[in-house]
C-alpha positions as CSV (number, residue, x, y, z in Angstrom):
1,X,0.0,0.0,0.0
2,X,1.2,3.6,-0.7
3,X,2.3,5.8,2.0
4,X,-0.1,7.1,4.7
5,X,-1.4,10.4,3.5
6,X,-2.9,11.9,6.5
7,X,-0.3,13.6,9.6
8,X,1.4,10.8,12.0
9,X,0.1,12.7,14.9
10,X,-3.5,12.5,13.8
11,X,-3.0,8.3,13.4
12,X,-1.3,8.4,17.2
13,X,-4.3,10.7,18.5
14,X,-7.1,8.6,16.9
15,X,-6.0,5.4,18.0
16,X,-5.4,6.7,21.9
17,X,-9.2,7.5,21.6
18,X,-9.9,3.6,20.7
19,X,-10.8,1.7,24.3
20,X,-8.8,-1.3,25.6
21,X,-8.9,-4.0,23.3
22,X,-9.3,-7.6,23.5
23,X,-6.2,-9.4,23.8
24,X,-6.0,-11.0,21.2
25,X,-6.4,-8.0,18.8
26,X,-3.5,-6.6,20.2
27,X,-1.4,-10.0,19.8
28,X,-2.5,-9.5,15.7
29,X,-1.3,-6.2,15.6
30,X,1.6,-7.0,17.3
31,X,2.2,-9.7,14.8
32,X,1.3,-7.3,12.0
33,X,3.5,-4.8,12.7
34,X,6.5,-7.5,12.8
35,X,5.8,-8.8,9.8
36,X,4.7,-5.3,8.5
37,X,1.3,-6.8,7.4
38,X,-1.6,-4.6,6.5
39,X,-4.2,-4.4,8.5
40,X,-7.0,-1.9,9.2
41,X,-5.8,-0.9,12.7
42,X,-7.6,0.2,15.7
43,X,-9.0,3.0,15.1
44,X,-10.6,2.1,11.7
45,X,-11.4,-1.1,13.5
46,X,-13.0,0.5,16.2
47,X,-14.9,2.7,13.9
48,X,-16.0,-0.6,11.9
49,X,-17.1,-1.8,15.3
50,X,-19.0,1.3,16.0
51,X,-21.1,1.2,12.3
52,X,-22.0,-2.5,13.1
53,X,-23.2,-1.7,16.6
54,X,-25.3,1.4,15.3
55,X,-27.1,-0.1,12.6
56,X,-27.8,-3.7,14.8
57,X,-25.5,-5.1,11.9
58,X,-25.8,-9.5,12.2
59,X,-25.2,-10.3,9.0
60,X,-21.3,-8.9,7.2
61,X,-19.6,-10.1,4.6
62,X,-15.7,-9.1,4.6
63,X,-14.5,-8.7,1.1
64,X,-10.9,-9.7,1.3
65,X,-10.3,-10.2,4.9
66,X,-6.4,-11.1,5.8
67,X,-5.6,-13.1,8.4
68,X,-8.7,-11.9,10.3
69,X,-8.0,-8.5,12.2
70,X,-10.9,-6.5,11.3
71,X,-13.0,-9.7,11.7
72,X,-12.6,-9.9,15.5
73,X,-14.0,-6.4,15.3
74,X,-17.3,-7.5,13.3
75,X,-17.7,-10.3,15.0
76,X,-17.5,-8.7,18.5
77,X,-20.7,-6.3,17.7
78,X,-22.3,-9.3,15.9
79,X,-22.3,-11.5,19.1
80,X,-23.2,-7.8,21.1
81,X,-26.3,-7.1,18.4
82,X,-27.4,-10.6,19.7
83,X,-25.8,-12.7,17.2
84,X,-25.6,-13.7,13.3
85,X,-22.5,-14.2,11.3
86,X,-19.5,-12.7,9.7
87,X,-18.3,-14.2,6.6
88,X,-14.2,-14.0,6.5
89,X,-13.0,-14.4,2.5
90,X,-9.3,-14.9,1.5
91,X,-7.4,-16.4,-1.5
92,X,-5.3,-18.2,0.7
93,X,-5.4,-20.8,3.0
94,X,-2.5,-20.3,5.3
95,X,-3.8,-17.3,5.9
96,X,-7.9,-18.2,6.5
97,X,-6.2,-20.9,8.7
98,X,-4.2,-18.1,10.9
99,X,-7.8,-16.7,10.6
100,X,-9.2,-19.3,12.1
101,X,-7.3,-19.9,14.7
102,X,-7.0,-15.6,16.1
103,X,-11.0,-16.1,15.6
104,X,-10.6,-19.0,18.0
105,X,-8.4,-17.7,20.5
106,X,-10.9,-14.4,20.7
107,X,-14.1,-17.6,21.2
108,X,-16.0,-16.1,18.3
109,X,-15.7,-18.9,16.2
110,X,-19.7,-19.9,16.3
111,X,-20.3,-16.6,14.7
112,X,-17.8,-16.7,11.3
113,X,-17.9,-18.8,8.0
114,X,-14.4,-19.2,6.0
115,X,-14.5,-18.9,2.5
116,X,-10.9,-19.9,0.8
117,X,-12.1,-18.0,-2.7
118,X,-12.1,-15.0,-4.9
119,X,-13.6,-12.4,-2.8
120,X,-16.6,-10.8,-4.8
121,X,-17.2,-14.4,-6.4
122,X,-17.9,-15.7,-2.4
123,X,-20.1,-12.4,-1.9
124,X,-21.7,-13.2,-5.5
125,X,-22.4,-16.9,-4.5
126,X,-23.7,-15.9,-0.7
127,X,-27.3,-16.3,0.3
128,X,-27.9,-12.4,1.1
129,X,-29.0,-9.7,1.8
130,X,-26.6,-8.4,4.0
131,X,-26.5,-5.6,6.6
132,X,-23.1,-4.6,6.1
133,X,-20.4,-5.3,3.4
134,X,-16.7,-4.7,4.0
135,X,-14.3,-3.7,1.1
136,X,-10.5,-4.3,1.0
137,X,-9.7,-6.7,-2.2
138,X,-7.2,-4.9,-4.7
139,X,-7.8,-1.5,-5.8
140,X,-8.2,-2.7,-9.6
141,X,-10.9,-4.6,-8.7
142,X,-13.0,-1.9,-6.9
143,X,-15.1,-0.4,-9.7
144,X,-16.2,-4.5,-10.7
145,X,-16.9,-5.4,-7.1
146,X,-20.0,-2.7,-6.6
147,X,-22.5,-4.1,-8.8
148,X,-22.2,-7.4,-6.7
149,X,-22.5,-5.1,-3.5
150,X,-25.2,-3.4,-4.4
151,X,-27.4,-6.5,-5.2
152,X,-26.2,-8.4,-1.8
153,X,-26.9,-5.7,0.5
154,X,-30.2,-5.0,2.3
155,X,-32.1,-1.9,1.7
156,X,-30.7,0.8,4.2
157,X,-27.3,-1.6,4.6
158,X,-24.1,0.4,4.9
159,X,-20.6,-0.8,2.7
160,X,-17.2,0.3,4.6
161,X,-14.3,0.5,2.1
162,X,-11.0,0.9,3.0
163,X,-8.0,2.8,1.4
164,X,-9.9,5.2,-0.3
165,X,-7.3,7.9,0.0
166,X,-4.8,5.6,-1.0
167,X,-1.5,7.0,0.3
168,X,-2.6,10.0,-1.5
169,X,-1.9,8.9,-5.1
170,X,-5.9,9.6,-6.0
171,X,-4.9,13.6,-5.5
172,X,-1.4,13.0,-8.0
173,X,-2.8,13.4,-12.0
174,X,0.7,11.6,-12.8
175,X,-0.5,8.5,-10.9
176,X,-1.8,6.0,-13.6
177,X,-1.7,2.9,-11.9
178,X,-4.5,0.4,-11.5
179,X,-4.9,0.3,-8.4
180,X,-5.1,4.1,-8.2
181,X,-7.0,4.1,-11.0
182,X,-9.7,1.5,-9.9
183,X,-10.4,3.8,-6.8
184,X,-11.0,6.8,-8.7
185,X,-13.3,5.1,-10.9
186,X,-14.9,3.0,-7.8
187,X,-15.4,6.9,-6.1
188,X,-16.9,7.8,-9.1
189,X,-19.7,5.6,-9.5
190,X,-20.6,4.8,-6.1
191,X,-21.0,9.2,-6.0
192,X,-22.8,8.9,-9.0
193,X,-25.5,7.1,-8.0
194,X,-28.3,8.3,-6.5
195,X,-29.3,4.5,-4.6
196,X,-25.8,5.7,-2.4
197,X,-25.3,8.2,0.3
198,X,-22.0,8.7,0.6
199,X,-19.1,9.9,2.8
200,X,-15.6,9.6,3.7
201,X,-14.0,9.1,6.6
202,X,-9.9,10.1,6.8
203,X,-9.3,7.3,9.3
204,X,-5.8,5.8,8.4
205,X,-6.1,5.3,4.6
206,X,-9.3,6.5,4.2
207,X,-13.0,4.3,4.6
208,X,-15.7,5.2,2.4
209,X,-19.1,4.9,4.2
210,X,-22.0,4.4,2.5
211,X,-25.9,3.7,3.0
212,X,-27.3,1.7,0.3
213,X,-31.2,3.6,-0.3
214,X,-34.3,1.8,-0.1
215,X,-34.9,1.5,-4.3
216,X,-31.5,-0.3,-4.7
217,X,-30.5,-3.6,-3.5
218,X,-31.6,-7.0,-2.6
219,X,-35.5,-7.5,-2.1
């Protein structure tokens, strides 16, 4: 990921404002840190908390998950909002195993299903509709992914997507990549159209927040 594009002091201030966190989310970022991993963090984590909490969230689906960080976070306000599940998707297995086991250790493995696949194929694929849907596949795949989002979320259902600042290449006009590329074009059409209510959050890397209307979406 490109570099972060917001001030180090406003990371360090954010995250002092995130409560005490469950052991074992602080063993991942430990870990994470080490192996220079990315992962959401706390405070974006504790904002995704916060989203699934307010809207009574028991049914997510994580598009492109890692080795489960920001799961332990939906899956804590799932089992709070009374129970449901959280659907964890990676391509790899070592890493939905590692997954698995953090999900474990945290005893919130009765409320998360493992998919080992292509990201927005497993969301296509998935009975829906879903309260929330998380995005963080690759950027290139962005724009592709919101068709699928849109007909798997519930009417009034909220999508987080993450790195929507992304290190700050969206603001350089030399930046042609397509990662940077595919989240201009995803910021485009998501503000384009009138089912969305959009805004964005500068948490870390940026997470897009937006409330699916009642016209669009699954029945």
């Amino acid at each position: 990921m490109p570099g972060q594009p917001l001030p180090p002091e406003l990371h360090e201030y954010l995250k002092s404002l995130v409560p005490e966190r469950h052991p074992e989310l602080v063993r991942m970022e430990c870990a994470a840190k080490e192996e220079k991993f990315p992962i959401i963090g706390p405070a974006a984590g504790n904002f995704c908390y916060l989203v699934a909490r307010m809207t009574g969230a028991r049914r997510i689906f994580e598009l492109g998950s890692g080795f489960g960080y920001s799961t332990l976070w939906f899956a804590r306000a799932v089992r709070e909002n009374g129970g449901g599940e959280v659907h964890h998707t990676v391509w790899d297995r070592a890493l939905s195993d590692r997954a698995r086991a953090h999900v474990a250790a945290a005893q919130l493995s009765d409320l998360v299903t493992f998919h080992v696949s292509e990201a927005v194929e497993a969301l296509g694929a998935a009975d829906g509709p879903f309260d929330i849907v998380f995005n963080d596949i690759d950027k290139e795949g962005y724009p592709g992914a919101l068709p699928v989002v849109k007909a798997k979320l519930r009417p009034g259902g909220v999508l987080i997507v993450d790195n929507m600042l992304w290190g700050g290449r969206i603001f350089d006009p030399e930046a042609r990549e397509p990662s940077t590329e595919g989240v201009r074009e995803f910021t485009r059409l998501i503000a384009a159209d009138p089912d969305w209510t959009v805004s964005l959050v500068p948490i870390r890397d940026g997470l897009m927040v937006a409330r699916l209307g009642a016209e669009g979406g699954a029945p």
